[in-house]
Backbone bond lengths (Angstrom), bond angles and torsions (degrees), N, CA, C in turn:
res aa  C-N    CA-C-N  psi(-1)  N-CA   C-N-CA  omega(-1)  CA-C   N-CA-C  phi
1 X - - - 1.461 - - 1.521 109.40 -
2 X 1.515 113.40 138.02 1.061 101.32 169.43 1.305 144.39 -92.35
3 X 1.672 123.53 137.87 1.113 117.84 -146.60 1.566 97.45 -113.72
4 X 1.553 112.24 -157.54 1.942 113.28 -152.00 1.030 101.76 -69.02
5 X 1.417 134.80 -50.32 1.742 111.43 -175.56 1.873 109.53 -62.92
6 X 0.752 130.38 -32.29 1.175 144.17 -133.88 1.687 79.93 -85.72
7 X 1.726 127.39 -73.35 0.916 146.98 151.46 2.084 112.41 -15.72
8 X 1.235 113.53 -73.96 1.162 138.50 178.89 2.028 100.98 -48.55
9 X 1.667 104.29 -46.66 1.618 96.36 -176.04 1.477 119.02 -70.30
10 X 1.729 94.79 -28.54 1.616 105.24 167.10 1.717 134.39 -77.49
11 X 1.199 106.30 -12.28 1.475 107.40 162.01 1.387 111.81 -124.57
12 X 1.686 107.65 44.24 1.487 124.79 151.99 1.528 102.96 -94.47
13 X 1.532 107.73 -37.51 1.169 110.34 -161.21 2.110 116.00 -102.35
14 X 1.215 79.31 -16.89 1.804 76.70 175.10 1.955 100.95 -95.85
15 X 1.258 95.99 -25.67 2.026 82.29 -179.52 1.887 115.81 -42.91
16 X 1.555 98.80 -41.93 1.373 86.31 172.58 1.370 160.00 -85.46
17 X 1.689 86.25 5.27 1.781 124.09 -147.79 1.507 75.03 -97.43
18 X 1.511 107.81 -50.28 1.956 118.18 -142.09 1.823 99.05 -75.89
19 X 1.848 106.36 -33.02 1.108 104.39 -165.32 1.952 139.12 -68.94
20 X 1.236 88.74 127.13 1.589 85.58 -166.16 1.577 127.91 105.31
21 X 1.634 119.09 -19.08 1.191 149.00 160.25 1.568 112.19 -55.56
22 X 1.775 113.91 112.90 1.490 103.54 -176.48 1.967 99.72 -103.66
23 X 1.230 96.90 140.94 1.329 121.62 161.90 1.707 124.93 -51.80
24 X 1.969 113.02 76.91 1.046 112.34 -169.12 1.507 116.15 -89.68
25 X 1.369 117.84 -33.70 1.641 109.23 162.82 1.492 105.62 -140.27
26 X 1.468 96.64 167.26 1.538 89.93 -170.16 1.479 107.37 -137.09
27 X 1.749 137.40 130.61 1.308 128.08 -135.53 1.652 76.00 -129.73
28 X 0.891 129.23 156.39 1.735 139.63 -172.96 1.500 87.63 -155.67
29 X 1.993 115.85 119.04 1.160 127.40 172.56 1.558 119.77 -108.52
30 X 1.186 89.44 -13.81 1.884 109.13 173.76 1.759 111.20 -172.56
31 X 1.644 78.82 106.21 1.559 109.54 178.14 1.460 120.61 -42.58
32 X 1.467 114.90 -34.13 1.678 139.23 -170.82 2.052 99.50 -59.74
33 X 1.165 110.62 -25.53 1.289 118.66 -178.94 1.833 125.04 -69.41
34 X 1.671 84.64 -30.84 1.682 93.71 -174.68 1.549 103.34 -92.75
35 X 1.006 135.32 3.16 1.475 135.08 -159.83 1.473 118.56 -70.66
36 X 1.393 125.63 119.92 1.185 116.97 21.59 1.871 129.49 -96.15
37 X 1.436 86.06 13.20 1.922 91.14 179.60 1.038 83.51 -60.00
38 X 2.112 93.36 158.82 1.290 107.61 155.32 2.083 109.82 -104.91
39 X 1.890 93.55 160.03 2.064 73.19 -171.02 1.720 107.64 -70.19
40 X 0.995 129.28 -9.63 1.760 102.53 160.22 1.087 107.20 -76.95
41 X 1.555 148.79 -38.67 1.432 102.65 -169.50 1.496 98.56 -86.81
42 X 1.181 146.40 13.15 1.202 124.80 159.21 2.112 111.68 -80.48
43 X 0.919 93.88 -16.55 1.495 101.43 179.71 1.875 105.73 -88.17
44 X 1.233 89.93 -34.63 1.734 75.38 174.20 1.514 118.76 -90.13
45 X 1.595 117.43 -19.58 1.215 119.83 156.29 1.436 120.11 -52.73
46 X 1.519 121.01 -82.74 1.284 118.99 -173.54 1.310 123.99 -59.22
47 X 1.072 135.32 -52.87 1.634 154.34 160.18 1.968 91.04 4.16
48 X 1.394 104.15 113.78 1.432 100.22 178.60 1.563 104.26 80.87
49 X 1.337 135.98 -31.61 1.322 109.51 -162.52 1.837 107.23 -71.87
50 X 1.520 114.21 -178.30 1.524 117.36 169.41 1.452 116.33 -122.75
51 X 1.421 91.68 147.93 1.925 84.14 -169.48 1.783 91.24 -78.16
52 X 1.274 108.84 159.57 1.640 122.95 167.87 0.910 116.71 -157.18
53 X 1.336 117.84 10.21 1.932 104.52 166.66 1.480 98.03 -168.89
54 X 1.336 123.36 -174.61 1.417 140.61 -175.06 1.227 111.42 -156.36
55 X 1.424 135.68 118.31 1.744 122.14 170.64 1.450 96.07 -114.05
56 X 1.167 131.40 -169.68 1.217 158.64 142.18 1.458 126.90 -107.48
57 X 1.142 110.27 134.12 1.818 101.90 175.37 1.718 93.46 -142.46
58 X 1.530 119.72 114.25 1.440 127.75 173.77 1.221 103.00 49.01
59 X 0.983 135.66 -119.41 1.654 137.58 -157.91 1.398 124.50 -101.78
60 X 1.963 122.60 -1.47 1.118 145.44 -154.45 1.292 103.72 -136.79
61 X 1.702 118.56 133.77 1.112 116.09 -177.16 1.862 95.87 -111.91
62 X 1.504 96.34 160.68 1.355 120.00 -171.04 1.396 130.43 -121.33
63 X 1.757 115.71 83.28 1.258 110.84 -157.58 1.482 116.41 -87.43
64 X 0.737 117.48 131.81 2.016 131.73 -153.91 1.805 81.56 -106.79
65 X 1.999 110.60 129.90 1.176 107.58 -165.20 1.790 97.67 -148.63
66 X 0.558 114.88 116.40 1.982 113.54 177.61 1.626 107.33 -95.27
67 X 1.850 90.33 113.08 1.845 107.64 173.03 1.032 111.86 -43.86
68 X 1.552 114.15 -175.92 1.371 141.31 156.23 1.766 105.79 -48.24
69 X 1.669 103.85 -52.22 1.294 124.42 -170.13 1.627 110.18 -70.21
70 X 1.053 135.94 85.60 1.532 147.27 -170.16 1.942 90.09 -30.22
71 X 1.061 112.82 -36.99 2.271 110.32 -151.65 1.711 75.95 -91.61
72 X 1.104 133.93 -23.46 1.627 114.16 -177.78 1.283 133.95 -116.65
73 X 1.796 124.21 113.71 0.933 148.66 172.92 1.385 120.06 -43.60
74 X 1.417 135.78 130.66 1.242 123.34 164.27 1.752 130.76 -112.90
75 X 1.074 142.05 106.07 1.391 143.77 169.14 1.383 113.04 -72.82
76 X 1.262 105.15 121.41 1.375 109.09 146.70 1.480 118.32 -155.78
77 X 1.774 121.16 151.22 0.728 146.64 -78.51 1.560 95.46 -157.89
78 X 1.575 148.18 106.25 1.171 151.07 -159.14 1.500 114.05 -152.84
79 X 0.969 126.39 116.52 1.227 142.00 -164.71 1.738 116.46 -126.59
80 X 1.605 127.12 110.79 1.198 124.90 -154.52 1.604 119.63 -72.65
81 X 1.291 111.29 -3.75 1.418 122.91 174.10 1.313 103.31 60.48
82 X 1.838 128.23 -154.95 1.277 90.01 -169.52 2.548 89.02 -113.22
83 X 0.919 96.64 19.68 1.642 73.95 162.95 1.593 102.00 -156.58
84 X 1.582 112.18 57.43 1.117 114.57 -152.62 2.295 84.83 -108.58
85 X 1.374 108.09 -179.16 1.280 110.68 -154.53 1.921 109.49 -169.79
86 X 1.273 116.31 79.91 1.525 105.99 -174.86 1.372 103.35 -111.15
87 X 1.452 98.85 125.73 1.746 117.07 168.63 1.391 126.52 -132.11
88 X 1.469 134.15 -164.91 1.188 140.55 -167.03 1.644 90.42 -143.77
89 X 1.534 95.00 114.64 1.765 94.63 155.73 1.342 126.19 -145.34
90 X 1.382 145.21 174.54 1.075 159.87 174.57 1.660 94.68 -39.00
91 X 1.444 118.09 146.23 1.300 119.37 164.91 1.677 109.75 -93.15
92 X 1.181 131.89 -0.84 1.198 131.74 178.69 2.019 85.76 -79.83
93 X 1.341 121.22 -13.68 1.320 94.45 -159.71 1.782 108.83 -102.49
94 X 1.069 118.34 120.42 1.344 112.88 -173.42 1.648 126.24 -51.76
95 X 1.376 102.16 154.41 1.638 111.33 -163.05 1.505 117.83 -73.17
96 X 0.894 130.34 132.64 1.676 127.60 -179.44 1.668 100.14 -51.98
97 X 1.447 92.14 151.98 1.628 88.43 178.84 1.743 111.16 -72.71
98 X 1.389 112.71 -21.53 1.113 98.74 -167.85 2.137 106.58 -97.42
99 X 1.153 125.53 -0.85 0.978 128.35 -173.56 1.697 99.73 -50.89
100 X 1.609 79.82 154.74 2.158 91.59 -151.51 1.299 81.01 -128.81
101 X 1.248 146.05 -25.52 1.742 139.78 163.43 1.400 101.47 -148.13
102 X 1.516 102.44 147.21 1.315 122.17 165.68 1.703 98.89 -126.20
103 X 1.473 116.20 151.45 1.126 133.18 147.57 1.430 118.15 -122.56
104 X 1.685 108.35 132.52 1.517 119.14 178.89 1.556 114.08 -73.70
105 X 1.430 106.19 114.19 2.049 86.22 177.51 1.555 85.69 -116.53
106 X 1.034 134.60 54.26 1.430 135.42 137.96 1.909 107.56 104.08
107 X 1.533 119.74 -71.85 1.375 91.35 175.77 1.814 99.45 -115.45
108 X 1.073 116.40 38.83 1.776 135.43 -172.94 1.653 106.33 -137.38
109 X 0.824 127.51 163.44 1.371 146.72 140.94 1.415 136.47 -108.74
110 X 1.003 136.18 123.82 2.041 136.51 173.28 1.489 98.82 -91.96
111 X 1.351 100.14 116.12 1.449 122.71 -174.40 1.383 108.07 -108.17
112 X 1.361 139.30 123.59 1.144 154.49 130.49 1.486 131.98 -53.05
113 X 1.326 131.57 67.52 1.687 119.67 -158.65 1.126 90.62 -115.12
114 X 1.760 111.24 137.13 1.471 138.41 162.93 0.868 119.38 -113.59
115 X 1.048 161.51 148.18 1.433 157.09 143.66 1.267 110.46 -88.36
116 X 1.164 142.43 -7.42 1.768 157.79 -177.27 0.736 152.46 -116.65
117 X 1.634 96.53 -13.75 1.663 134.01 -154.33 0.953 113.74 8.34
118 X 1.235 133.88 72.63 1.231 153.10 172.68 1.190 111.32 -99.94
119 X 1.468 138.54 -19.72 1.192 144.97 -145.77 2.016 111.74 -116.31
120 X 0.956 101.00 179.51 2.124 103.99 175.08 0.919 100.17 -142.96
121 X 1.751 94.96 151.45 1.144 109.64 142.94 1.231 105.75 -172.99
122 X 1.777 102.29 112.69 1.391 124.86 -141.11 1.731 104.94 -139.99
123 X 1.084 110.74 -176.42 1.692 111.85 177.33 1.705 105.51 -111.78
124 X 1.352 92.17 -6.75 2.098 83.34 173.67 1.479 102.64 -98.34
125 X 1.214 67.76 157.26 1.681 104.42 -164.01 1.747 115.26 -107.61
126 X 1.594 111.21 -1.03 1.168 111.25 -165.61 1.646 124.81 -77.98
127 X 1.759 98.86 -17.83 1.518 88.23 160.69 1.201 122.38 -97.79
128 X 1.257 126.43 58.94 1.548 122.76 163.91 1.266 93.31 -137.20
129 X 1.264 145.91 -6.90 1.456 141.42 131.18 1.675 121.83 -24.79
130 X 1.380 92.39 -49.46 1.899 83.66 -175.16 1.749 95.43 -90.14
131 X 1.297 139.14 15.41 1.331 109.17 178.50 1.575 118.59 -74.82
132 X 1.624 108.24 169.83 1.550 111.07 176.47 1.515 105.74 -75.57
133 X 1.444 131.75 -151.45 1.437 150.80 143.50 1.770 105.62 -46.28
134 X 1.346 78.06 130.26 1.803 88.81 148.21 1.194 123.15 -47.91
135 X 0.965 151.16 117.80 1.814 150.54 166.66 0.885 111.11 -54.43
136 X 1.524 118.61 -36.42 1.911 125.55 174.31 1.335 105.21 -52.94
137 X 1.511 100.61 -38.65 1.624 118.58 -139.63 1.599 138.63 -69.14
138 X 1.012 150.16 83.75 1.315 149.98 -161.79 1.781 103.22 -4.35
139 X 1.151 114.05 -35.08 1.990 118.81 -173.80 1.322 112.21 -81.19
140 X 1.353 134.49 11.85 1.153 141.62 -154.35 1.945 99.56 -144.74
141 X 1.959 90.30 65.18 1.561 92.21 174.98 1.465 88.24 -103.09
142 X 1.736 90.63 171.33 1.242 128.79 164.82 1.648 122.88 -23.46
143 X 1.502 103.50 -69.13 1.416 113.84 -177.35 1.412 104.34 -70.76
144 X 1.415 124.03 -44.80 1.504 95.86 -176.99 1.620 133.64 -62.37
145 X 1.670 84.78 -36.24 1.295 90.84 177.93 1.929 121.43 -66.11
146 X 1.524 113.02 -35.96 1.366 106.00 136.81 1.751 132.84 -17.25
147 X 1.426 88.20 -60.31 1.592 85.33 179.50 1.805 136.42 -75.73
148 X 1.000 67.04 -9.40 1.887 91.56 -177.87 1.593 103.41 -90.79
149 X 1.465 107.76 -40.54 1.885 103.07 161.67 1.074 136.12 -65.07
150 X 1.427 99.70 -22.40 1.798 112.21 174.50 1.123 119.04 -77.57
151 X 1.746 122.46 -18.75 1.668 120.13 170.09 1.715 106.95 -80.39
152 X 1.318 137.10 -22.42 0.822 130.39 173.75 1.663 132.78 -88.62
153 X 1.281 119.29 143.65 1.704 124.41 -166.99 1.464 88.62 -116.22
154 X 1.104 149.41 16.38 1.678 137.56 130.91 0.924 155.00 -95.67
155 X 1.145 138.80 113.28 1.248 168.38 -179.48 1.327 103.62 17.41
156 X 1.672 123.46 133.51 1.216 116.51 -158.61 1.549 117.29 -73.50
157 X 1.253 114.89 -16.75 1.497 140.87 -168.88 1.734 84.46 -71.89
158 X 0.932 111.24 -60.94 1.892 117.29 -150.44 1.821 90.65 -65.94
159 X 1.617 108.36 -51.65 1.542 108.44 -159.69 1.853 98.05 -71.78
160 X 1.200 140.40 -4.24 0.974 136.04 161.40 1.676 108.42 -67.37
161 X 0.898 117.92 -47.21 1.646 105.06 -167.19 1.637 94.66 -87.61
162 X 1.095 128.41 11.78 1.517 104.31 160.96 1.551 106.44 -82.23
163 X 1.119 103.82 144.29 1.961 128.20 -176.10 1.254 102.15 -76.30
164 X 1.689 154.22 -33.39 1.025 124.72 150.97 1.203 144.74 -76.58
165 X 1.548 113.46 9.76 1.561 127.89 173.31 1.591 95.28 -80.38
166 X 1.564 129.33 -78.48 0.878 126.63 -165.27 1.770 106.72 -127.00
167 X 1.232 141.60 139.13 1.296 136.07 -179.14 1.770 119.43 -78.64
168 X 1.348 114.40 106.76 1.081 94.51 165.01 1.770 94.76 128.13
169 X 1.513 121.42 -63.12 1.376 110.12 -170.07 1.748 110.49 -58.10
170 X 1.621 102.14 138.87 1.302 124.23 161.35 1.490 132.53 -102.77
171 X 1.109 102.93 -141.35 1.641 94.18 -175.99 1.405 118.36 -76.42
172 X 1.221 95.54 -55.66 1.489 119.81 -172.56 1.925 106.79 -67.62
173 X 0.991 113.30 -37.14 1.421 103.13 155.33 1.665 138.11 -77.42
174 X 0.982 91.83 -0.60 1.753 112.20 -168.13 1.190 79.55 -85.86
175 X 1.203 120.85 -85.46 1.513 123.10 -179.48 1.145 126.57 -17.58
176 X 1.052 125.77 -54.97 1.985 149.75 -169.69 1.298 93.23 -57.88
177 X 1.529 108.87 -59.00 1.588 107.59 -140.27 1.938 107.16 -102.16
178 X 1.634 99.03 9.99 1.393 119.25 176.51 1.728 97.42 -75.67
179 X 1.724 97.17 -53.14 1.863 102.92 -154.62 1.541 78.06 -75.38
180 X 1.556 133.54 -52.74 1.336 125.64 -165.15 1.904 108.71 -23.46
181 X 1.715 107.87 -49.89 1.353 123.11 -150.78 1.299 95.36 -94.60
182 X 1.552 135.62 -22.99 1.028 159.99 176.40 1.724 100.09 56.71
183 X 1.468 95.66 76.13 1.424 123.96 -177.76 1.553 103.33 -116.63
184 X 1.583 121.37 119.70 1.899 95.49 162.92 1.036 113.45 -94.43
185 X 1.911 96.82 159.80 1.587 92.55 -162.67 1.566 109.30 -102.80
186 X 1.188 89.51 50.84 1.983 107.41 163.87 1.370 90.28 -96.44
187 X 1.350 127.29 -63.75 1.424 117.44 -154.83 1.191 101.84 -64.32
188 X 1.802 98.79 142.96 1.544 142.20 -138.75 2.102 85.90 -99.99
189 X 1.299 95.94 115.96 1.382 113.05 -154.47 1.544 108.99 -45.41
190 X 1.751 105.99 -45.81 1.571 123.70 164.89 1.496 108.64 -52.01
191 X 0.914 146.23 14.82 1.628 157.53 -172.82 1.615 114.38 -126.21
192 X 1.168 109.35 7.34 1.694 109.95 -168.05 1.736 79.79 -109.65
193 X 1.578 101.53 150.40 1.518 118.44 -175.99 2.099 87.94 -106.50
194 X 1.179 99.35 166.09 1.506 119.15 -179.64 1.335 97.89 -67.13
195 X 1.393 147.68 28.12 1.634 122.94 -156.00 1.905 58.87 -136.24
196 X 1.310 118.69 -60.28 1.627 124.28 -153.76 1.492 109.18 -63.72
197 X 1.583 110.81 -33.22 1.315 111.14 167.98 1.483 138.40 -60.80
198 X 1.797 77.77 -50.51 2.093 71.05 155.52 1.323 154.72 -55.52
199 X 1.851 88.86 -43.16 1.640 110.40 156.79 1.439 114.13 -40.73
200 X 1.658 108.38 -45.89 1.508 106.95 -157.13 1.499 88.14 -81.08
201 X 1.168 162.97 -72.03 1.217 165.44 173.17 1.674 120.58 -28.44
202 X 1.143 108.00 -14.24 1.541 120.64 173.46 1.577 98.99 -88.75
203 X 1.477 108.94 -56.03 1.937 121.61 168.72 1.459 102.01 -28.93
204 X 1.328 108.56 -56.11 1.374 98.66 -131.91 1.735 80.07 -93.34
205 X 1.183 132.97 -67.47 1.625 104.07 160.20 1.106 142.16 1.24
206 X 1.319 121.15 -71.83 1.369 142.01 159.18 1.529 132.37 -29.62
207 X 1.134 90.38 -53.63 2.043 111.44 172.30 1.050 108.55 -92.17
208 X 1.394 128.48 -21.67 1.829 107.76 171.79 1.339 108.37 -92.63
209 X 1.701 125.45 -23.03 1.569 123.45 156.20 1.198 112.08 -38.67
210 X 1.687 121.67 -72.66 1.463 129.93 179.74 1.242 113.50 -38.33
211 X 1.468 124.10 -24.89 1.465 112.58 -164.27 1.289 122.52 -117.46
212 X 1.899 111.48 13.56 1.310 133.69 -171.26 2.039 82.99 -105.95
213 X 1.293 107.45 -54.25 1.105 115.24 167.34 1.800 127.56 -23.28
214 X 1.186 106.33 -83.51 1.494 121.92 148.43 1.448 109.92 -34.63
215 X 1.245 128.79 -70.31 0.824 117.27 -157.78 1.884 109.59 -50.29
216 X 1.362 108.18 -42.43 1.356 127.04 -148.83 1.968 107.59 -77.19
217 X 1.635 89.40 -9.17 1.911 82.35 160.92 1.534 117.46 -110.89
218 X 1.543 94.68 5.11 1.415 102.25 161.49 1.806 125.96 -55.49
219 X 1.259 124.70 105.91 1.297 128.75 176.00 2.014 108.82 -52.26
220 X 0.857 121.94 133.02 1.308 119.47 -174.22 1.667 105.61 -100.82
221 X 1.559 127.73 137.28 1.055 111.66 -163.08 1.807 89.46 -143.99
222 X 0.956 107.92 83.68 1.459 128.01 -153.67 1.758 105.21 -101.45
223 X 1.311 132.12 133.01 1.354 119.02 -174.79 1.399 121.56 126.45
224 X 1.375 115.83 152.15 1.424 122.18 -147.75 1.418 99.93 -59.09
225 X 1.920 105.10 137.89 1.607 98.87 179.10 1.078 113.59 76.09
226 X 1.734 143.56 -26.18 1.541 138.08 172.53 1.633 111.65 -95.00
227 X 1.450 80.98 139.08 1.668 102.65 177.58 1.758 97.21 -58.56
228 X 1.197 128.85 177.11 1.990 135.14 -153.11 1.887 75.08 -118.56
229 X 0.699 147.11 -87.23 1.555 138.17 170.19 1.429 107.34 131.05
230 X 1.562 100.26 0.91 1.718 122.83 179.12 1.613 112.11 -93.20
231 X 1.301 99.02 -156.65 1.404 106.94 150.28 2.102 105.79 67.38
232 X 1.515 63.74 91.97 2.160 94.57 151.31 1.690 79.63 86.05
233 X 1.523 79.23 156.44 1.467 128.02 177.97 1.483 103.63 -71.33
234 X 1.141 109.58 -42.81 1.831 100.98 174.04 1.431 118.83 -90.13
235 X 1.626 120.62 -164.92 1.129 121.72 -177.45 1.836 125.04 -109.71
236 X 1.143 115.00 116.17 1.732 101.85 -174.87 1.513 103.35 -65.10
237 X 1.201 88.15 166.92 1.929 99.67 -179.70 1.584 85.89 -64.82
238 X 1.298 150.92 -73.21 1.503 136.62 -159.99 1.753 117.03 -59.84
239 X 1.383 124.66 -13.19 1.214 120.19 -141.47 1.703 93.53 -73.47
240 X 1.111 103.13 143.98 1.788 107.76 163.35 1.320 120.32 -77.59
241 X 1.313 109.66 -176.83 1.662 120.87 -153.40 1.245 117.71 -49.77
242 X 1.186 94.19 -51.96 1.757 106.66 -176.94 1.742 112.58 -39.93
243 X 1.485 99.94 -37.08 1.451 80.55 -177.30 1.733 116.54 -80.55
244 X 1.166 114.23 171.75 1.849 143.36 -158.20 1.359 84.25 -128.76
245 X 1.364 104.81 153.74 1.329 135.27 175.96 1.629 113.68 -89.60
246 X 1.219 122.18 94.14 1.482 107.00 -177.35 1.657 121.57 -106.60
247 X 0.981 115.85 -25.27 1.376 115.07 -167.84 1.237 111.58 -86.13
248 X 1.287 121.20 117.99 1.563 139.63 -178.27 1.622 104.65 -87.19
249 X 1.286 124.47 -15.72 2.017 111.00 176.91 1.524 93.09 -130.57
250 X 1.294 104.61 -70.65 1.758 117.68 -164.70 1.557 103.86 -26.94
251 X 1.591 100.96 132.51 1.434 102.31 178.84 2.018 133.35 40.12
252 X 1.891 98.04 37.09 1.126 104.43 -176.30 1.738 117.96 -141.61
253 X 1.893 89.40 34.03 0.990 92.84 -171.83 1.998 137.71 -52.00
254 X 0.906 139.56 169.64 1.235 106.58 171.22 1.696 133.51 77.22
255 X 1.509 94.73 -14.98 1.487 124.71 -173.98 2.011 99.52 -106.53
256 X 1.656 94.84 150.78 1.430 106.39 -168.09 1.416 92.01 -72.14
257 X 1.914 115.88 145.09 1.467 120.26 172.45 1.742 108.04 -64.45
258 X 0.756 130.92 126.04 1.622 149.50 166.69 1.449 101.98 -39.54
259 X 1.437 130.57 -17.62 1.111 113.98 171.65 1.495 112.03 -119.05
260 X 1.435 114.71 -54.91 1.569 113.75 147.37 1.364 152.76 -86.57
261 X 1.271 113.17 25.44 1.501 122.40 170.42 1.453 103.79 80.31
262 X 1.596 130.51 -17.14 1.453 134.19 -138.55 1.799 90.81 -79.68
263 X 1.129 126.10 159.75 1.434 126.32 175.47 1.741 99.61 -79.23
264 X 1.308 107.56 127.59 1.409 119.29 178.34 1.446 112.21 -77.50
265 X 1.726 111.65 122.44 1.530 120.23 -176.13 1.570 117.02 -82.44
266 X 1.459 101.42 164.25 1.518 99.96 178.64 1.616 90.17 -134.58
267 X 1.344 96.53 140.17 2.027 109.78 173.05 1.692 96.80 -128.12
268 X 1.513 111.87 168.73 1.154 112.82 165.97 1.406 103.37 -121.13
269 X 1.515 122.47 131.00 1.380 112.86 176.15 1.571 98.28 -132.16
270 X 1.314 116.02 131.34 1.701 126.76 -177.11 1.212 116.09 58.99
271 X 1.197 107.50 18.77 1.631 110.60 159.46 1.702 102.71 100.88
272 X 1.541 127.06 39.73 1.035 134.73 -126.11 1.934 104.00 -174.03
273 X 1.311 109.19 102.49 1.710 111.40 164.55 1.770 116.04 -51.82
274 X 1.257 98.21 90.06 1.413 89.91 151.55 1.492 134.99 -106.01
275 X 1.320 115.95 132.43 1.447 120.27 -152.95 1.644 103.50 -122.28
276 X 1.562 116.83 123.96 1.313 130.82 175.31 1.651 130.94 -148.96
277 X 1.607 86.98 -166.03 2.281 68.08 171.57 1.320 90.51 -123.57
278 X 1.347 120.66 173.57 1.148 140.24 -148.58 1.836 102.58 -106.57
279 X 1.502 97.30 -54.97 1.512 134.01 178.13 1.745 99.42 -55.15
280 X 0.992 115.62 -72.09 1.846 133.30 -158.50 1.713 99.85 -74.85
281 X 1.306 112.64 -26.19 1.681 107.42 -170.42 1.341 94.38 -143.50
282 X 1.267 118.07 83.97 1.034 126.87 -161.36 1.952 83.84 -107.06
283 X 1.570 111.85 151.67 1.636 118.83 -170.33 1.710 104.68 -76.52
């Protein structure tokens, strides 16, 4: 699934494509996507509006849209689910089979493709209500985040990927920025002292910078039939040159630790690969 850089490199790159582009028809291929909108009022909402901005908030992007009505703003709200894919292409170019909305902006299309439908893109706004701090974010110090570990008795690995602790970390970064701090992610999150939290909060900074980074000389190759040409901090067996080798645990189980040779472990916690060293993050 894709997580905040991953998210973050893609509405680096559609804010400028999308901006200024008005919303002339709008094709809904599976309704399950807008929920809980229904597709008329998303059709009578957007219909005419113009895209003008893009934010991000944790794992959900936020498309900022100006009505018909000059005094009213529009949000909405898209979330990549886990094999979800939004681009801008040529209308000469045919539609993915699995695309779940298209919008016409005249000689382009804004494509929504899922294959899982797992994903949104809706007019509520209610899950970005429960998120934590930005991780980037100036609100995301040390001590609080301390304090938010001390109400919890699970495992520090697990209480990272909850969305109201911090916005945005997933698996594959949880992981990274555990061995980064060389924290294991057995220890019971309420068990970390203020010295470990910071570490862990500097980690987890650190590795999702690096990986917005990376991500961001990544060429994006987005479109019906094309592989996304993005996506993760490490390297797929196909990826070309450009990519760097980043991931020191995630998906390396069995493999020597990068810093101590030690064979890198795999646990499952919440139904969930967690991958570390044994040696370096020791409980």
């Amino acid at each position: 699934m894709p997580e905040l850089p991953e998210v973050e490199v893609l509405a680096r790159h559609l804010r400028p494509v999308l901006r200024g582009k008005t919303i002339r028809k709008i094709q809904v291929r599976r309704a399950k996507i807008l929920r809980p909108t229904s597709e008329q009022k998303l059709r009578r909402t957007l219909l005419g509006a113009k895209f003008t901005g893009l934010a991000r908030r944790g794992k959900y992007l936020l498309f900022e849209l100006d009505s018909k009505n000059p005094r009213e703003k529009i949000m909405l709200l898209g979330h990549l689910g886990m094999t979800g894919k939004m681009f801008v292409a040529r209308k000469s170019e045919p539609l993915p089979k699995h695309a779940a909305a298209v919008f016409d902006l005249g000689a382009e299309n804004f494509v929504f493709e899922d294959t899982r439908y797992f994903g949104r893109l809706t007019l509520d706004l209610s899950a970005v209500d429960k998120l934590g701090p930005e991780p980037l974010g100036e609100n995301f110090s040390a001590e609080n985040f301390w304090h938010e570990l001390k109400r919890s008795r699970q495992p520090v690995k697990v209480k990272l990927l909850d969305q109201s602790l911090v916005a945005g970390v997933g698996n594959i970064y949880a992981s990274e920025a555990l061995f980064r701090a060389k924290i294991s992610p057995k220890l019971a999150a309420n068990k970390l002292t203020l010295a470990q939290a910071g570490k862990l909060r500097v980690a987890v900074r650190e590795i999702l910078a690096e990986a917005i980074d990376c991500g961001s000389t990544v060429p994006l190759n987005f479109g019906a039939g094309k592989t996304d040409g993005l996506f993760y901090f490490g390297r797929a067996a196909d990826a070309p040159d450009y990519y760097e080798e980043r991931l020191c645990v995630y998906d390396r189980a069995g493999k020597p630790c990068v810093i101590c040779g030690t064979a890198v472990g795999r646990i499952v916690q919440a139904a969930r690969s967690t991958f570390f060293c044994p040696r370096c993050q020791k409980t």
